[in-house]
N, C-alpha and C positions, 0 to 999 in steps of 0.2 A: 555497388557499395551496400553494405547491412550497418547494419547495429547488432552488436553481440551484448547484451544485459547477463551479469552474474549475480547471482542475490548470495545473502550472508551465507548460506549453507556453504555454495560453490566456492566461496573464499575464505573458509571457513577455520582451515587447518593449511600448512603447509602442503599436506598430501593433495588435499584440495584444491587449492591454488597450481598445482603443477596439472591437477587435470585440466583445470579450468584454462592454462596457458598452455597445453598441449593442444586443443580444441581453436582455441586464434588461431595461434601454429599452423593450425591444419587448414583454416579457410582460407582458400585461397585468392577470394575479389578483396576489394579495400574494404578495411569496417572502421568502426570506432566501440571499442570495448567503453561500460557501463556498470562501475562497480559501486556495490551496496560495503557495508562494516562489515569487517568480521563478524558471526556469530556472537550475539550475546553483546557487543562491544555499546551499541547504541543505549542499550537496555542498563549497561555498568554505569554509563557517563548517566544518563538520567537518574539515575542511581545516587552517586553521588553526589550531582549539583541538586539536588532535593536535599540529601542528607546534612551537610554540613553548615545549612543555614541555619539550623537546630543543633548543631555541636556548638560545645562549649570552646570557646575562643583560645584556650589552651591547648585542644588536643585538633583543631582545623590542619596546624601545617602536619604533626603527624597524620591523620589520616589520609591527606593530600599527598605528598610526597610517597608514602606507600601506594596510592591508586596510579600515580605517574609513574612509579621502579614498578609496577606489577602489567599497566597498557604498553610500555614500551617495551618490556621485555619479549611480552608475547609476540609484537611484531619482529623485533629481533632474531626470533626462533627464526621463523619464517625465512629470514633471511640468510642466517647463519646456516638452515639447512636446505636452501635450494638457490642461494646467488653464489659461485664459484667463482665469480671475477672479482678478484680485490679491488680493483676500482670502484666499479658498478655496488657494490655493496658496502663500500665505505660513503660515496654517495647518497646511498637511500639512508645509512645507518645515519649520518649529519644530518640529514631533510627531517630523521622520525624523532632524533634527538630533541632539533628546532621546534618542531610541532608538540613535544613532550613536556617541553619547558614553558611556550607561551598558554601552554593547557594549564599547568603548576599555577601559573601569575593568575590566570583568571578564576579557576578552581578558589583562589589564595583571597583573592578581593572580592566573589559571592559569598566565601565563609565570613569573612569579618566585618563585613558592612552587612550581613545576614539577609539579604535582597537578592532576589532570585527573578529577573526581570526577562519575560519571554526572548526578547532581543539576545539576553546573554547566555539562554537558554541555548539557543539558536548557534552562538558562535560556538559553546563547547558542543554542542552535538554534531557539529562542521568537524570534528576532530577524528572521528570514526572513517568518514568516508576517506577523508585525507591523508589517512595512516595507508588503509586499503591501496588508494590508487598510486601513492607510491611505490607502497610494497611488490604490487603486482606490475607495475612499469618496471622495475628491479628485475623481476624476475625474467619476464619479457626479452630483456635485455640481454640477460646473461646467454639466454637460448638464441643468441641470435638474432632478432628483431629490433625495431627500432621503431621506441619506445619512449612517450613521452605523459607525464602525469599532470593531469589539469583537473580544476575546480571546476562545478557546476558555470558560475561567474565567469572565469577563464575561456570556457569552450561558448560563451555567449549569452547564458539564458539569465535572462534578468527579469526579474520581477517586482511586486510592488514589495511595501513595508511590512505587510501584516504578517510579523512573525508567528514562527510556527504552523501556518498553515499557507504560503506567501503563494499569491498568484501570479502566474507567468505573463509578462507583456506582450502581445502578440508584435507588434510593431517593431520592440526590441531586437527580439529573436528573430524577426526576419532578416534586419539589419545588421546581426550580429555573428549568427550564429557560421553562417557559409564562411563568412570574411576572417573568421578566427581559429575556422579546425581545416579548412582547406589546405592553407599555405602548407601545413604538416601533414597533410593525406595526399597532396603533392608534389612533396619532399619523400613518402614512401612511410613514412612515419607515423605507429598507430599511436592515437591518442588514446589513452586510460584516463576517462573523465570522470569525477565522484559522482553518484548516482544521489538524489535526496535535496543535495547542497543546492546552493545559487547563491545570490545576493539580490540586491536592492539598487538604484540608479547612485545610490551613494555609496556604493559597494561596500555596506555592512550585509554580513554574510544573514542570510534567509534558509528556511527548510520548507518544504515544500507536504510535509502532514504522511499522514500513512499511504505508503504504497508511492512512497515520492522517487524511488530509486528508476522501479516500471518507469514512469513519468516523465523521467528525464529523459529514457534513453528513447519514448516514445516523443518526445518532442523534438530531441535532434534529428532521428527517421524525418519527420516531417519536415523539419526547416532545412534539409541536407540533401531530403528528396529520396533515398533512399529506395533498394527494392524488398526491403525484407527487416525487420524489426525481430530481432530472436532474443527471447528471453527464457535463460539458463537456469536450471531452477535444483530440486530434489526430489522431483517425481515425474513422471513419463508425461504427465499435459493434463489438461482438464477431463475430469472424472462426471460421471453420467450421477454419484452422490460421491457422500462420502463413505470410503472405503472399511473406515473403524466402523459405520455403522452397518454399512450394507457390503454384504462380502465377496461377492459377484458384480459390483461396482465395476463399468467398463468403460475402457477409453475412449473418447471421442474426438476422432481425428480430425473430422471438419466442423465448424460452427459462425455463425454469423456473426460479426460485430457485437448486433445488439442483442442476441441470448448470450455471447461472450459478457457485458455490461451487465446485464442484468443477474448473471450468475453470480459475479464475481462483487455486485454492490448488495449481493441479499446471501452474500455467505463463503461462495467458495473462495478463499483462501492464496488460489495458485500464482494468479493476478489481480493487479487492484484495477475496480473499474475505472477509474478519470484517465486511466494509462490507454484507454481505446480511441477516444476523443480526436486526440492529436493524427493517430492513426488514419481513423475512417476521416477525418476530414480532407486527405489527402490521398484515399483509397489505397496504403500501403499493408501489406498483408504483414500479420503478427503471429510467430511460429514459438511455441510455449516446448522448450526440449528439456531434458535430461543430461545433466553435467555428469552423473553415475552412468549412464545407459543412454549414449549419445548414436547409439544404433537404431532407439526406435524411434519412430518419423512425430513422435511426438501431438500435438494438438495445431493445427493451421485454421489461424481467425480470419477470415475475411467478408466482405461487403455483404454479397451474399453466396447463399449454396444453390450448385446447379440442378441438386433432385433433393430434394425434403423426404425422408426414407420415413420418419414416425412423425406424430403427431407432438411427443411429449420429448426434446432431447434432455434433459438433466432437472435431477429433485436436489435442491439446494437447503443446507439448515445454517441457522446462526443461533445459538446459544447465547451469546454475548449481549441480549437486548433484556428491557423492560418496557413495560408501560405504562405512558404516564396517563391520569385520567382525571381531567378538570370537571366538576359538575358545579352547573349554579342559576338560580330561573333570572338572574340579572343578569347572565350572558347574553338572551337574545335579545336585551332593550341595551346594549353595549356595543353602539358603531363598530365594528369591523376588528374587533375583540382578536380575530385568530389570525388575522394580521400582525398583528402587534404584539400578539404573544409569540410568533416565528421569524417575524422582524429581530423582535428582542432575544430570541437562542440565536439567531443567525448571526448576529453581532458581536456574539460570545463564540462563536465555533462550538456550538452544536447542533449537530448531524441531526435531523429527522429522516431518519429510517425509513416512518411509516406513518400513514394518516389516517383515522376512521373517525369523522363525524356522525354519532349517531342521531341527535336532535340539535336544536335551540341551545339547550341549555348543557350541552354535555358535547368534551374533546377529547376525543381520546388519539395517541401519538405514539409513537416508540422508536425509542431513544438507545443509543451502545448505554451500557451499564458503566463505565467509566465518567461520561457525563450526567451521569443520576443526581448527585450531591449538588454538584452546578445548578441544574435546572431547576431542583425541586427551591433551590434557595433563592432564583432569578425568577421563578413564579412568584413564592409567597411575597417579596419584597413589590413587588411592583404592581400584583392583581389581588393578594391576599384581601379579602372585604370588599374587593372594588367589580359587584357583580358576579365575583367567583366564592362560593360555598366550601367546597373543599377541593383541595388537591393530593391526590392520590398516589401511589404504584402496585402495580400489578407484576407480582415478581415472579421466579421460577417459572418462567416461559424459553420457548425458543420460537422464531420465525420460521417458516417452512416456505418454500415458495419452488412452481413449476414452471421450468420454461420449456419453450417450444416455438421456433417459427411456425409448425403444424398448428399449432393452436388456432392459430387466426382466421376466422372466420371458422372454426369448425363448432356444428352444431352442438349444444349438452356438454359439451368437454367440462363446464365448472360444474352442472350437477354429477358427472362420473366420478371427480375427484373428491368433492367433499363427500357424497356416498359413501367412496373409497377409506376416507379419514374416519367418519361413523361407525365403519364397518372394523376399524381397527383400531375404536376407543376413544377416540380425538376427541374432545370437545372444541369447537369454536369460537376466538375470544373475538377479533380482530379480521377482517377481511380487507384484501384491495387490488384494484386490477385496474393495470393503466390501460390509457385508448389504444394501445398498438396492440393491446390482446395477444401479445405474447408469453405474459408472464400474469402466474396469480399468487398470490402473496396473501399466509394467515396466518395468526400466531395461536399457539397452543399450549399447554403444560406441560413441562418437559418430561414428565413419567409417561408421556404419551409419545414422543417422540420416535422414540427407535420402534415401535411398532408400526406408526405412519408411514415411516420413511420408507421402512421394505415395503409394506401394501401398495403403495404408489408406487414404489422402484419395480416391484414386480408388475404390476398390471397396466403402468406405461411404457415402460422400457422392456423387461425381459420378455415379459407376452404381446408385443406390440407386433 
């Protein structure tokens, strides 16, 4: 048995969705498909349940009701041009109708009561995956298959409360998850489970944060036992950098767990790292393919690799970051200060990226740019005067970071690389290297970047 994961590109278009269902079609063991939104869909609904807490109460139900005739339609398409069974497609068309309308009510009561409450956040952003994994049960169907569409909740995986970012119960899903998709995978019957979605013990529905789609289908692999975790994507697997940057960017067909994690939490894009976890804790191997180009063998993640060929496998960037930098000489007579300042982001959901203590009196951190505003506002309220001097950002940077299972233990390798970086203009803002010595992690100014990244890509990878 697999897990086949399709992310939004792969379901993206009707055309899409018929490769995407030609590809199950084709596998022959039992799976369980793992569908993310359409394209673009997650991104409209946050969209608008932002927007109309600030319309004026006059023009709420218009704008809603056009957002509902414009997401249902789209799915519609979908339907109208790849489900041939008038059954089967009058089915999905009443299920997306159903989903359309309790979308309308809720849309209708964050406009007017102008409260926008992560929880209800949560239940419209459940609307995407749910459109998806009917849709594509629909189609499933039509071709033959049998074909059935279930919720994050439905197929088992419960989690706590903490909307927006909800953790998965492990207990739960032990208990849950076999005993709810088996009966249907031994009936013959693929389940199409939302990918992202879940719920709570109270079954108000939860989402699981970025890169929640991976997540799911890596946590049913694991509670399901699985041999194989395949995640469907829009590019051929994991890249040695990035390709816009570096043009001889190459595929890398084998990689470890933890340079897969480490890539993929310091930049690369392909997969989210917390999706390895589930995985490696139960040593199932994670195969990163091509919905366009399912001929080539793609990226396969596992435990470890049987020969380490370079020292260096993949130069990773993140553009997306800042940094933040607390200075104050009453920080070092302030009991356990950086505690309490990552206590108090951790509490709020956000992410520390990256940590460089230079002295006593001085923290410097980096943070995604989207929680910038947050932080800087959950510093000054709480440490503003109290020991801290000033609070800063350090902006127009990107991350860069090296991985490499070769790294470990090999001699010089950080003074080659920053050399490397020197030698290509870099200046050095931020440095960090955790104890597995697999990965070094620094941040720099981004007019510096695309010259780094080739010096490095060339003198670790193409000339290794």
């Amino acid at each position: 048995m697999i897990v086949m994961k399709f992310g939004g590109t792969s379901v993206g278009s009707p055309e899409n969705i018929a490769k995407a269902v030609a590809l199950v079609k084709k596998e022959p063991r039992e799976k369980v498909v793992v569908v993310s939104a359409m394209t673009k869909v997650t991104d409209s609904l946050t969209n608008i349940a932002n927007a109309i807490i600030d319309m004026p109460t006059s023009v709420v139900e218009k704008e809603v009701l056009k957002f509902q005739d414009e997401i249902y339609k789209r799915h519609k398409e979908v339907l109208d041009k790849l489900v041939k069974d008038d059954k089967v497609r009058k089915e999905a068309m009443q299920k997306i109708g159903e989903f359309a309308e309790k979308l309308k009510i809720t849309l209708l009561g964050v406009g007017y009561l102008e409260d926008l409450t992560p929880k209800s956040l949560d239940y419209i952003l459940s609307f995407g995956e749910r459109f998806s994994s009917v849709v594509v049960a629909a189609v499933m169907r039509s071709k033959g298959m049998k074909a059935v569409a279930l919720t994050g909740y439905e197929a088992g995986i419960i989690t706590d409360s903490n909307f927006g970012c909800a953790r998965p119960i492990s207990m739960e899903l032990e208990k849950n998850v076999k005993n709810r998709l088996m009966p249907f995978i031994e009936k013959g019957i693929t389940t199409v489970v939302t990918g992202f979605i879940a719920a709570d013990r109270q079954a108000r529905m939860t989402t699981l944060g970025r890169g929640g789609s991976d997540y799911s289908a890596s946590l049913l692999g694991r509670y399901l036992a699985v041999e194989e975790v395949q995640i469907w994507t829009d590019v051929d697997g994991i890249m040695s950098t990035d390709p816009n940057v570096v043009k001889n960017a190459k595929l890398i067909k084998n990689i470890s767990y933890v340079e897969a994690m480490d890539l993929a939490y310091f930049g690369a894009k392909v997969i989210h790292s917390k999706m390895i976890a589930p995985a490696m804790g139960v040593n199932i191997p994670v195969r990163v393919k091509n919905t366009f180009n399912p001929d080539c063998e793609g990226t396969l993640i596992v435990m470890e690799q049987k020969k380490i060929d370079a020292v260096v496998k993949a130069v990773a960037i993140n553009r997306n970051v800042e940094v933040v930098n607390i200075e104050g000489i009453g920080m070092a007579e302030t009991p356990n200060i950086a505690g309490r300042i990552f206590t108090l982001l951790g509490e709020n959901n956000v992410n520390i990226v990256m940590i460089s203590g230079s002295s006593e009196s001085n923290l410097s951190f980096v943070i995604d740019k989207k929680d910038v505003d947050k932080t800087i506002g959950l510093l000054r309220e709480s440490f503003g005067g109290n020991g801290v001097r000033d609070i800063g950002l350090i902006n127009d940077v990107c991350m860069i970071t090296v991985v490499g299972a070769g790294m470990r233990g090999t001699k010089g390798i950080a003074a080659k690389i920053f050399d490397t970086v020197s030698n290509a203009g870099g200046n050095i803002i931020m440095i960090a290297q955790g104890s597995s010595e697999v990965n070094i992690a620094f941040v720099i100014k981004n007019d510096a970047a695309a010259a780094t990244i080739n010096a490095l890509h060339k003198r670790f990878v193409d000339d290794a």
